[in-house]
One Martini backbone bead per residue (centre of mass of N, CA, C, O) as a GRO file, in nm:
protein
  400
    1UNK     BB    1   2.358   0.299   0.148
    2UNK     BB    2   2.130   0.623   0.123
    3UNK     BB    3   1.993   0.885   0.234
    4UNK     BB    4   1.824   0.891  -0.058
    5UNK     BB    5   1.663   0.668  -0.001
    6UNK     BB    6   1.338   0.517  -0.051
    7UNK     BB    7   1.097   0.519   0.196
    8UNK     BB    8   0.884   0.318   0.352
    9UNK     BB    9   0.644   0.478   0.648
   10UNK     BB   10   0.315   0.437   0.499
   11UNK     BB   11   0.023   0.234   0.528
   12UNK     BB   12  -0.281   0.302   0.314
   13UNK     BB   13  -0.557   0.041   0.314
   14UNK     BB   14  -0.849  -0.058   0.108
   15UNK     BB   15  -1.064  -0.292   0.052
   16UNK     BB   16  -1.300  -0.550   0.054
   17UNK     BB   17  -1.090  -0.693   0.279
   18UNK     BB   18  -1.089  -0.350   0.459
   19UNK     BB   19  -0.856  -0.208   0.662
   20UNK     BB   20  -0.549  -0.143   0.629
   21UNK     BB   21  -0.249  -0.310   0.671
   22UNK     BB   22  -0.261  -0.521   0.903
   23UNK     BB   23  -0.523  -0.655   0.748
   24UNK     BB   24  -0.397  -0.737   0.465
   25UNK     BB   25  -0.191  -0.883   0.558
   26UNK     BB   26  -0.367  -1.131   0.764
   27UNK     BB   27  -0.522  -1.233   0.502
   28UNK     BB   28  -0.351  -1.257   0.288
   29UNK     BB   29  -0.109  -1.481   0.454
   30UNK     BB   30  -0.397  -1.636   0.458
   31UNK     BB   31  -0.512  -1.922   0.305
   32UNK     BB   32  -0.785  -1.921   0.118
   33UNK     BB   33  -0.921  -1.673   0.030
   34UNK     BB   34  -1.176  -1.481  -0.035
   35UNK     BB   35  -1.388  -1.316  -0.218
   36UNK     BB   36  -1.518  -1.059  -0.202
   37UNK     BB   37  -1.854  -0.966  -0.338
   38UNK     BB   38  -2.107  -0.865  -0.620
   39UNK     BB   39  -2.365  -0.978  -0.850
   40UNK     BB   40  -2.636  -0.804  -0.808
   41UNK     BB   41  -2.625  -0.465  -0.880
   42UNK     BB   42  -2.429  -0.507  -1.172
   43UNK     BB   43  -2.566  -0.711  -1.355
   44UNK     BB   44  -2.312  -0.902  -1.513
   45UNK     BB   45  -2.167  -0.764  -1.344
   46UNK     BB   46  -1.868  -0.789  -1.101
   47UNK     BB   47  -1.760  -0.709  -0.773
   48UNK     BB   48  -1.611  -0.511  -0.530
   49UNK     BB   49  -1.653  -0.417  -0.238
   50UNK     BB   50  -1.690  -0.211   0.003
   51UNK     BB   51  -1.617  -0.147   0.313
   52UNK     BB   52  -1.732  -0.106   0.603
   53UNK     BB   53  -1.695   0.290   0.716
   54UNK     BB   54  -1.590   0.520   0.945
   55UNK     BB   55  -1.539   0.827   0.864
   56UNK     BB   56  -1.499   0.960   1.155
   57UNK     BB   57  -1.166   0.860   1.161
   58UNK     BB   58  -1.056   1.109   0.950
   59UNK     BB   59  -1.349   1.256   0.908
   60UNK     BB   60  -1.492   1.465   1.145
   61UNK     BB   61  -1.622   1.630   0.956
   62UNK     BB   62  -1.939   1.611   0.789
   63UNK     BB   63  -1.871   1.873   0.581
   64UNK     BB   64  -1.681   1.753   0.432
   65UNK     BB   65  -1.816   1.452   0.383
   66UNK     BB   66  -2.086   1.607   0.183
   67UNK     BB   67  -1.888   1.718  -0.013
   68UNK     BB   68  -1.817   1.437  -0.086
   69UNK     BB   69  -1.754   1.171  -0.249
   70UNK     BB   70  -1.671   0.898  -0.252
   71UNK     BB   71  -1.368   0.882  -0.346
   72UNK     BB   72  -1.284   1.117  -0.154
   73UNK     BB   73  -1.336   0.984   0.086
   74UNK     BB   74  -1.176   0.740   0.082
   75UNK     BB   75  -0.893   0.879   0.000
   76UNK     BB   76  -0.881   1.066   0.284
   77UNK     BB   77  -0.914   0.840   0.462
   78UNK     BB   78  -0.643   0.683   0.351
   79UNK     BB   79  -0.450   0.958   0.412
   80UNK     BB   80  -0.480   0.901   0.715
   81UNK     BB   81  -0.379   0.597   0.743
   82UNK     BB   82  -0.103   0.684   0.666
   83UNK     BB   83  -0.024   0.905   0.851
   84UNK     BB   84  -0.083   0.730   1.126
   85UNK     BB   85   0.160   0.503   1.036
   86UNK     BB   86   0.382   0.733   1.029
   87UNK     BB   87   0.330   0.932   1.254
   88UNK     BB   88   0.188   1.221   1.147
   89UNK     BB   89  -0.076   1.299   1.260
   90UNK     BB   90  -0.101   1.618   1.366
   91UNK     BB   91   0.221   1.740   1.263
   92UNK     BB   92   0.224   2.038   1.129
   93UNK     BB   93   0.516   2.049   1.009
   94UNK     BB   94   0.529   1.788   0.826
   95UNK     BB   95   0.260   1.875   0.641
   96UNK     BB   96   0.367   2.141   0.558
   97UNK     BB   97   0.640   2.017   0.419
   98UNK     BB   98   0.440   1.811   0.237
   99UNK     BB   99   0.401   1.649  -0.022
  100UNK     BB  100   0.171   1.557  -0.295
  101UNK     BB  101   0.073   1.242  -0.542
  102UNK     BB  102  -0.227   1.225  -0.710
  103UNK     BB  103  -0.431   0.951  -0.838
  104UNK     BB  104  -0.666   1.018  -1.059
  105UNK     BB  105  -1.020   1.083  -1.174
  106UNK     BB  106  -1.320   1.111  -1.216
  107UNK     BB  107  -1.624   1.205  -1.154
  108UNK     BB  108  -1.961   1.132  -1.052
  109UNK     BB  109  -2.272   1.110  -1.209
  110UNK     BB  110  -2.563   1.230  -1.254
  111UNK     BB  111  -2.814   1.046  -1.324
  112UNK     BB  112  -3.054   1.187  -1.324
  113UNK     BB  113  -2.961   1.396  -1.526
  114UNK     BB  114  -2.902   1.219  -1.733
  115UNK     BB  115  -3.222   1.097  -1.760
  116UNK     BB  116  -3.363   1.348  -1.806
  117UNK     BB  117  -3.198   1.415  -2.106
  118UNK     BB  118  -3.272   1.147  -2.259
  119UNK     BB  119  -3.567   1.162  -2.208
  120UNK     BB  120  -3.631   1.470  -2.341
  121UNK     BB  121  -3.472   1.367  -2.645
  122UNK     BB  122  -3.714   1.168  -2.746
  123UNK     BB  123  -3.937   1.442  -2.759
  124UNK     BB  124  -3.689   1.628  -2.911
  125UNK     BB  125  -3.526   1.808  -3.187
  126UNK     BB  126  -3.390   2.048  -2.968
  127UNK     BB  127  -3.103   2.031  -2.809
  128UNK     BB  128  -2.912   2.266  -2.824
  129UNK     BB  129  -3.180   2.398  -2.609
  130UNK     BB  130  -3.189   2.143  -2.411
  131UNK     BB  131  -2.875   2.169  -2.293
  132UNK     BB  132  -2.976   2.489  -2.165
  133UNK     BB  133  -3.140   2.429  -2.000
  134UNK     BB  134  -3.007   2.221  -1.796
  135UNK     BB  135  -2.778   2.395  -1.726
  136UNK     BB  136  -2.976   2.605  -1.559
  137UNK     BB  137  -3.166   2.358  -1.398
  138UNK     BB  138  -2.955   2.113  -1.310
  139UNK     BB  139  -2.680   2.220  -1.282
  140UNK     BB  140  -2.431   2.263  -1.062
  141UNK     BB  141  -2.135   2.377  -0.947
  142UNK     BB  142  -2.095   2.182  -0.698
  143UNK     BB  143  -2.090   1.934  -0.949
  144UNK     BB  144  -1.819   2.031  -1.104
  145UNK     BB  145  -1.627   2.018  -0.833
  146UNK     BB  146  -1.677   1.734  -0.772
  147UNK     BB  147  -1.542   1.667  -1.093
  148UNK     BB  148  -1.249   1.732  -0.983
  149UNK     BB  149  -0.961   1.568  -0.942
  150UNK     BB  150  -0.814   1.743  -0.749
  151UNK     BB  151  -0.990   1.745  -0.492
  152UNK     BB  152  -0.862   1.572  -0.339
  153UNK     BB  153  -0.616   1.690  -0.244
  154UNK     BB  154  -0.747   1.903  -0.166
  155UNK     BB  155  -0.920   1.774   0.109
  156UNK     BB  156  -0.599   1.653   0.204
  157UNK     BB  157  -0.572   1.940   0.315
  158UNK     BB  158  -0.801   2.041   0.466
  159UNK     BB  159  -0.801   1.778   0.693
  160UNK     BB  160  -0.437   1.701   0.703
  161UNK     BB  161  -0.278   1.958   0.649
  162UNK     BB  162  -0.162   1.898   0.363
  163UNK     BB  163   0.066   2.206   0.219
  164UNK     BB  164   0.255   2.107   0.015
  165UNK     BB  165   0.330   2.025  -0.249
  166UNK     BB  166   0.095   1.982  -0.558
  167UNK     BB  167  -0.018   1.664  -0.735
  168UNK     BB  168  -0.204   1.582  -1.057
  169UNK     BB  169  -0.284   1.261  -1.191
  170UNK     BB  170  -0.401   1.083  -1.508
  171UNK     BB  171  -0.430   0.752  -1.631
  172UNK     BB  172  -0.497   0.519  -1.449
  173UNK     BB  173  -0.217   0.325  -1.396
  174UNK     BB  174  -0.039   0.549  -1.522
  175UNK     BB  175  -0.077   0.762  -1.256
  176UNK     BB  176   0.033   0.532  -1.028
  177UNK     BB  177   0.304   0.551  -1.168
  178UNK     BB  178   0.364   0.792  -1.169
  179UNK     BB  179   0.378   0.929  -0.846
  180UNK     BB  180   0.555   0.731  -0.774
  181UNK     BB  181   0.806   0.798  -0.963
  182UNK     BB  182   0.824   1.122  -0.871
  183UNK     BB  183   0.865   1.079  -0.618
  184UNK     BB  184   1.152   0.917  -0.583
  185UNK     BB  185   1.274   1.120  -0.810
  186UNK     BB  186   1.246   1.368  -0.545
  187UNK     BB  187   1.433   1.229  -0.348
  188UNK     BB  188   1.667   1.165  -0.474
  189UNK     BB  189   1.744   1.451  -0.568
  190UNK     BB  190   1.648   1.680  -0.317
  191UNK     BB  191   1.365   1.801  -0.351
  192UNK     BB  192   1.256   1.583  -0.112
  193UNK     BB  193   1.192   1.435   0.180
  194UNK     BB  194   0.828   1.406   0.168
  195UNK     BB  195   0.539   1.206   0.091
  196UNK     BB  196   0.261   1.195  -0.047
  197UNK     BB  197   0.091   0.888  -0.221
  198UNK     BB  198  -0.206   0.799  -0.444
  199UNK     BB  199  -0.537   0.623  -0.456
  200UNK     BB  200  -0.849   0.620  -0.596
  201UNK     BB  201  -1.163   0.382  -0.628
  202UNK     BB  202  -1.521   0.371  -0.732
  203UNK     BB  203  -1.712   0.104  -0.883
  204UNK     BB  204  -2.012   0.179  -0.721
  205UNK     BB  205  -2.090   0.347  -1.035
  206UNK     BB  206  -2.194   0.324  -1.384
  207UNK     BB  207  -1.985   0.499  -1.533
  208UNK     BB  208  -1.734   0.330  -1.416
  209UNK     BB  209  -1.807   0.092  -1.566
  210UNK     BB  210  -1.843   0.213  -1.867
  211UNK     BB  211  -1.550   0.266  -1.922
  212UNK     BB  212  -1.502  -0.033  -1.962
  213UNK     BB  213  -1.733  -0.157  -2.154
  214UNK     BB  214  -1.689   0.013  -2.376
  215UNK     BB  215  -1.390  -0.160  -2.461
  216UNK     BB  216  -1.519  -0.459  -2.323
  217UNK     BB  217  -1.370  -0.532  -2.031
  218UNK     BB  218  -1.525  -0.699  -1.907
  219UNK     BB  219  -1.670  -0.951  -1.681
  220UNK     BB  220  -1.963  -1.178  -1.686
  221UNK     BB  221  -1.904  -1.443  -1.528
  222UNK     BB  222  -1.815  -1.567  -1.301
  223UNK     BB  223  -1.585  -1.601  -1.084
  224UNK     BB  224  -1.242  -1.516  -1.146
  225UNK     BB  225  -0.947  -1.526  -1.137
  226UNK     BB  226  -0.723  -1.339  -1.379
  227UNK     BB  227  -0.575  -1.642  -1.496
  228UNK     BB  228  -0.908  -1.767  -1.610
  229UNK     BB  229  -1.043  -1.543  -1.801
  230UNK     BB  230  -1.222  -1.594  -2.074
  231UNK     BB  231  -1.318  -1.489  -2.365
  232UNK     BB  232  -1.630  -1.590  -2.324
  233UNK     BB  233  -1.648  -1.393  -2.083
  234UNK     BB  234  -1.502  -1.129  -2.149
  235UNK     BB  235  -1.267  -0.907  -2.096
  236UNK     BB  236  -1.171  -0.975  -1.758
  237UNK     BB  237  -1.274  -0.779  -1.575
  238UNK     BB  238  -1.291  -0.719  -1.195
  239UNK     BB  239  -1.384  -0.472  -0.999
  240UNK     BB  240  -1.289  -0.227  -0.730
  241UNK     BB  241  -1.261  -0.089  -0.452
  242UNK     BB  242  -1.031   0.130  -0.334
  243UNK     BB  243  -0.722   0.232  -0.156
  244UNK     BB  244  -0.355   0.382  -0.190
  245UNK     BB  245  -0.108   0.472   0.044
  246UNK     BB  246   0.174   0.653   0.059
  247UNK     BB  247   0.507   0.720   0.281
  248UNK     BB  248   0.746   0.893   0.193
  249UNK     BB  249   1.143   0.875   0.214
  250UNK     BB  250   1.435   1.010   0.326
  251UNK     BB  251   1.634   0.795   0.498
  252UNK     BB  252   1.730   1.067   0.699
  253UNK     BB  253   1.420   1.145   0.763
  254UNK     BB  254   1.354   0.901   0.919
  255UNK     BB  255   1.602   0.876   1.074
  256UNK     BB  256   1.521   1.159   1.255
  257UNK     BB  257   1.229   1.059   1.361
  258UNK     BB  258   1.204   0.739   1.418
  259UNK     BB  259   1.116   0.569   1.180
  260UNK     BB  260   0.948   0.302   1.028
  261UNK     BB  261   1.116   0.092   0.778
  262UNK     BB  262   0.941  -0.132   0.556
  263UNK     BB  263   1.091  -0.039   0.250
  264UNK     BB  264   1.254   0.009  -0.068
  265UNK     BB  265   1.262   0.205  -0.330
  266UNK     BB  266   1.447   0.152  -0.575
  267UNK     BB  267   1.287   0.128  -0.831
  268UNK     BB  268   1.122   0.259  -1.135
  269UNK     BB  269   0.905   0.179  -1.427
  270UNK     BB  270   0.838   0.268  -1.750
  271UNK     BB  271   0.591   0.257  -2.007
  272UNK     BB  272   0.462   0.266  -2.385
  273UNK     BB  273   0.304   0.122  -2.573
  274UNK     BB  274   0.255  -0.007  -2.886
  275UNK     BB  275  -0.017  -0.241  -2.898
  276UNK     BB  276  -0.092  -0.257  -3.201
  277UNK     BB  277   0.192  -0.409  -3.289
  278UNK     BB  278   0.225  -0.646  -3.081
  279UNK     BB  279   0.488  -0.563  -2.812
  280UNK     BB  280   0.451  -0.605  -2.536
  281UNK     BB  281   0.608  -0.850  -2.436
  282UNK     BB  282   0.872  -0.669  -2.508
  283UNK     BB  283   0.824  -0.415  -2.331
  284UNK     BB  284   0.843  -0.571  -2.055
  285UNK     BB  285   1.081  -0.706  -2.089
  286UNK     BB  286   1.234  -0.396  -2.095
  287UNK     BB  287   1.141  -0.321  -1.837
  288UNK     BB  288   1.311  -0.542  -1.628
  289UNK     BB  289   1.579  -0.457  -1.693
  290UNK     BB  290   1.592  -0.199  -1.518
  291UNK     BB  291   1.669  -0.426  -1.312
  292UNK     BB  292   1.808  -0.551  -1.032
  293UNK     BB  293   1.794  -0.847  -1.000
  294UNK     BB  294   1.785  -1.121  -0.779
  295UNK     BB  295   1.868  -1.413  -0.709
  296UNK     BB  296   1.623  -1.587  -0.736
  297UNK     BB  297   1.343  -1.664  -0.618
  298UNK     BB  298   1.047  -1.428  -0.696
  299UNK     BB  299   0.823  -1.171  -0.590
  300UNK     BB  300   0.522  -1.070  -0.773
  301UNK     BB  301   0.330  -0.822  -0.733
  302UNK     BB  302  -0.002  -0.805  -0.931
  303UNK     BB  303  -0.162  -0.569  -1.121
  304UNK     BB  304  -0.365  -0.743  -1.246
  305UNK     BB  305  -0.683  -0.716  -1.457
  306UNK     BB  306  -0.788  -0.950  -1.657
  307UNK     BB  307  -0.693  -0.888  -1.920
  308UNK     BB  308  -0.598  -1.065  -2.197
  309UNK     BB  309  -0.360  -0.913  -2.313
  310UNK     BB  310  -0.185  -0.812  -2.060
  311UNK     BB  311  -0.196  -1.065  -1.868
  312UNK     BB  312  -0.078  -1.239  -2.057
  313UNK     BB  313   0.178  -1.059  -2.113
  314UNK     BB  314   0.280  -1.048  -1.805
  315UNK     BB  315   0.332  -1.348  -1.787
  316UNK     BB  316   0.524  -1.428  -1.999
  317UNK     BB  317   0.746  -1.234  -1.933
  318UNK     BB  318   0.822  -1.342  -1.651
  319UNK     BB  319   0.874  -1.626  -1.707
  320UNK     BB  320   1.134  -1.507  -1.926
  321UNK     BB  321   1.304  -1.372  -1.725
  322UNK     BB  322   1.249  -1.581  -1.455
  323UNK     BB  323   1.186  -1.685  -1.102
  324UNK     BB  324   0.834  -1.589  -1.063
  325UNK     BB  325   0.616  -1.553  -0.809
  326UNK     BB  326   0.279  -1.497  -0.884
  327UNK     BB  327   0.063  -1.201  -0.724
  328UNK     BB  328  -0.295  -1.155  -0.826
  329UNK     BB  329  -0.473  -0.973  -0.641
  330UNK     BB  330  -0.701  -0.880  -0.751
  331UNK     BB  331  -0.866  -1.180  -0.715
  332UNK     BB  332  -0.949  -1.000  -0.444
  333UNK     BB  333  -1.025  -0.679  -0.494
  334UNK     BB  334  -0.957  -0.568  -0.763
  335UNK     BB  335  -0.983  -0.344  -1.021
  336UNK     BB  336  -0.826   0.013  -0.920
  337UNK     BB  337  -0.656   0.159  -1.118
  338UNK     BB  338  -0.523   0.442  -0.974
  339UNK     BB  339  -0.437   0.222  -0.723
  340UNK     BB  340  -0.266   0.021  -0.820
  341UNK     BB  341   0.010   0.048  -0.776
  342UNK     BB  342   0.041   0.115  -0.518
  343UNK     BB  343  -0.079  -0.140  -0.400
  344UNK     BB  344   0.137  -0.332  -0.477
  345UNK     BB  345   0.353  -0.135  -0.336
  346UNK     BB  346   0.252  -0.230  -0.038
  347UNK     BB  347   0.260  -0.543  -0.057
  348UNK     BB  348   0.557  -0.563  -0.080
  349UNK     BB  349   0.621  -0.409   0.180
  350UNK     BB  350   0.519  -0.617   0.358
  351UNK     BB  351   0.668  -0.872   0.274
  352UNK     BB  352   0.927  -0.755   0.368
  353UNK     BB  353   0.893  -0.672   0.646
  354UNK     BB  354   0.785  -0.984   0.743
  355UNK     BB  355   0.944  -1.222   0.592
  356UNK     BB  356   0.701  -1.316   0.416
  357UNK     BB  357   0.525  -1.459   0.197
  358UNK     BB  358   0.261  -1.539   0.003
  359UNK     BB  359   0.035  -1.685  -0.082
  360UNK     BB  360  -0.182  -1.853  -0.300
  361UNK     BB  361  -0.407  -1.700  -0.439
  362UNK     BB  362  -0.381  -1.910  -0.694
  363UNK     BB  363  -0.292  -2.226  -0.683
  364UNK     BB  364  -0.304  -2.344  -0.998
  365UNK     BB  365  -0.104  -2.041  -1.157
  366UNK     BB  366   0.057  -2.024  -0.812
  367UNK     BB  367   0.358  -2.031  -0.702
  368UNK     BB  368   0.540  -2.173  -0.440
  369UNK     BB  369   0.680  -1.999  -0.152
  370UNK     BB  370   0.917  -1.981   0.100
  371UNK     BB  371   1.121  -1.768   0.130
  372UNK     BB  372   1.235  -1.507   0.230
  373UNK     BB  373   1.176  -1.146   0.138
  374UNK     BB  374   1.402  -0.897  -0.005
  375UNK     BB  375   1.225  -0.894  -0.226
  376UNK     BB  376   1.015  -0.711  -0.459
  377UNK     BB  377   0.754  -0.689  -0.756
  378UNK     BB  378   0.578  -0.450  -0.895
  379UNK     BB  379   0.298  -0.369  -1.046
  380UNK     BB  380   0.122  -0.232  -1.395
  381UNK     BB  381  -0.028  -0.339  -1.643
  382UNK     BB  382  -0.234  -0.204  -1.812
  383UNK     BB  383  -0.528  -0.249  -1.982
  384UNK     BB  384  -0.451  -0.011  -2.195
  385UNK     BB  385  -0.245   0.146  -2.090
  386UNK     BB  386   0.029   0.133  -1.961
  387UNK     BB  387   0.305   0.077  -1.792
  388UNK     BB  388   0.487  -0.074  -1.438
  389UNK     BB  389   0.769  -0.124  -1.230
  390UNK     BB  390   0.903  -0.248  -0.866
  391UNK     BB  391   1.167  -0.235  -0.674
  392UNK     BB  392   1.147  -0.430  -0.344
  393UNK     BB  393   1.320  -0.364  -0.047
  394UNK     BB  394   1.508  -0.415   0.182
  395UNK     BB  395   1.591  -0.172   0.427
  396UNK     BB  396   1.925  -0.265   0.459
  397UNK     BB  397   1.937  -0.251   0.141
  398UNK     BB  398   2.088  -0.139  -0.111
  399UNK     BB  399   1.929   0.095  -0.331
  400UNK     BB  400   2.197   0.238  -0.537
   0.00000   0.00000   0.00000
């Protein structure tokens, strides 16, 4: 063990399945768990829909709740969610010299605006004229504002008064994957003692599908596992709404505050590869070799997207790395973007906290597990770009 081990000390996840991590838990480890769905309101797309939320259990100003759009209300709410499991929520010494690194995407578009402008553009051939009136008369500053990537961690500042260095990645499951990667690589440099790090997304707004559809990537007919959905069904990927933060910490930072520890991350590896060339599944498996594996069987919680190329990539590779056991969660929440890596590392981390693996999401295609995980792999294989995986261990256990 090693002071500067990176330790995870508080974990707030949203997600159709609930709120909390203690409820994220006890659905997840109870076997047969049903899927929130949704398959009616942007048919022929099913969707993972928001659980009911009380945004005043974390955001009590009305005028906050307001200005924000739903993703980063989500987010704030999640980031509140987090801070209050460590311990941390309303104590202005360690918020103002907490870090923060956000995986965001951009904001929701005025549907409205958007579609008075394509009615407009069908009766008028001077387009770059009527774009000029609609910008002085339709689009508001405050509109632009709430499009900016940045403002969650803005409002999470505003709110839960997190006022160390802040950054915010873009770049969808890439994204969530640097934040994990750069807090956990500035704590063990010594650069930062504690950070939130996390990211939300709210995918039932139109515009949120549109950018997977654009690419084909859509799932169209009914609801299947991650590791089920064929190709005669559309690209693969069935969203979900989520948000998932967590707060690091270097492990004498944790223990000298009395702090309750989840489990640590050993390590976190990323990579790009060139999809075009088709060497995904050797990218894959180049990325695993970056951790030190414990021998014997191993669950890796997976943030397969149920794209076709991805998905079937990331499972041949671990197949042929080890003896992993894959819980595809996804199959449960949706996939979340720029929350997916979170998301995998706070699940793992759950199951080494507790000491007991989760049951089989799809029993047809997810070997059981007995064993107590004194480790767990989380991943994030992107559905369009950007792979990550982190090896995540029990506290007792040597880091590095």
């Amino acid at each position: 063990m090693s002071e500067r081990d990176v330790v995870i000390t508080g974990i707030g996840l949203v997600s159709s399945l609930g709120e909390g991590a203690d409820n994220h838990w006890q659905v997840l480890s109870a076997p047969g768990h049903a899927p929130r769905i949704d398959a009616e309101r942007f048919a022929p797309y099913t969707i993972h829909p928001l659980p009911p939320i009380d945004w005043g259990q974390q955001i009590p100003k009305r005028g906050d709740q307001r200005q924000m759009e739903t993703w980063q209300r989500l987010g704030t709410y999640t980031a509140g969610l987090a801070l209050d499991d460590a311990g941390m929520k309303g104590d202005e010494a360690l918020c103002a010299t907490m870090d923060m690194i956000v995986a965001a995407g951009g904001g929701e578009r005025d549907e409205t605006v958007d579609q008075s402008i394509l009615d407009a553009g069908r009766a008028r051939n001077d387009r770059d004229v009527l774009l000029n009136e609609k910008l002085t008369t339709e689009l508001r500053p405050t509109l632009f504002l709430a499009q900016l990537s940045n403002l969650l961690a803005g409002n999470i500042s505003i709110v839960h008064k997190v006022t160390g260095s802040s950054r915010t990645f873009m770049g969808e499951e890439g994204a969530g994957v640097a934040a994990v990667e750069t807090a956990a690589a500035r704590i063990r440099s010594g650069q930062s003692t504690h950070a939130l790090v996390g990211g939300a997304f709210q995918t039932e707004h139109p515009d949120m599908l549109l950018t997977y559809e654009l690419g084909g990537f859509l799932h169209r007919k009914r609801w299947k596992s991650v590791w089920s959905r064929a190709a005669n069904d559309g690209g693969g990927i069935i969203s979900g709404s989520g948000a998932a933060f967590l707060i690091l910490e270097s492990r004498a930072h944790a223990e000298a505050r009395g702090a309750k520890i989840y489990a640590v991350i050993q390590d976190v590896a990323s990579g790009r590869a060139r999809r075009a060339e088709g060497n995904l599944d050797q990218a894959i498996s180049g990325l695993l070799r970056n951790f030190k594996l414990p021998d014997g069987k191993l669950m890796a919680i997976s943030g397969a997207s149920g794209a076709h190329t991805a998905t079937g990539a990331e499972r041949r590779a671990l197949q042929a790395a080890g003896d992993f056991a894959l819980r595809g969660f996804s199959s449960l929440t949706g996939h979340m973007r720029e929350a997916q890596f979170p998301f995998a590392v706070a699940l793992a981390a759950l199951a080494v906290k507790n000491g007991a693996p989760y049951p089989a999401f799809d029993s047809e295609n997810e070997p059981t597990l007995e064993d107590a995980p004194k480790a767990s792999l989380a991943t994030a294989i992107g559905y369009h770009r950007f792979e990550g995986a982190a090896l995540i261990v029990a506290a007792q256990e040597t880091a590095r």
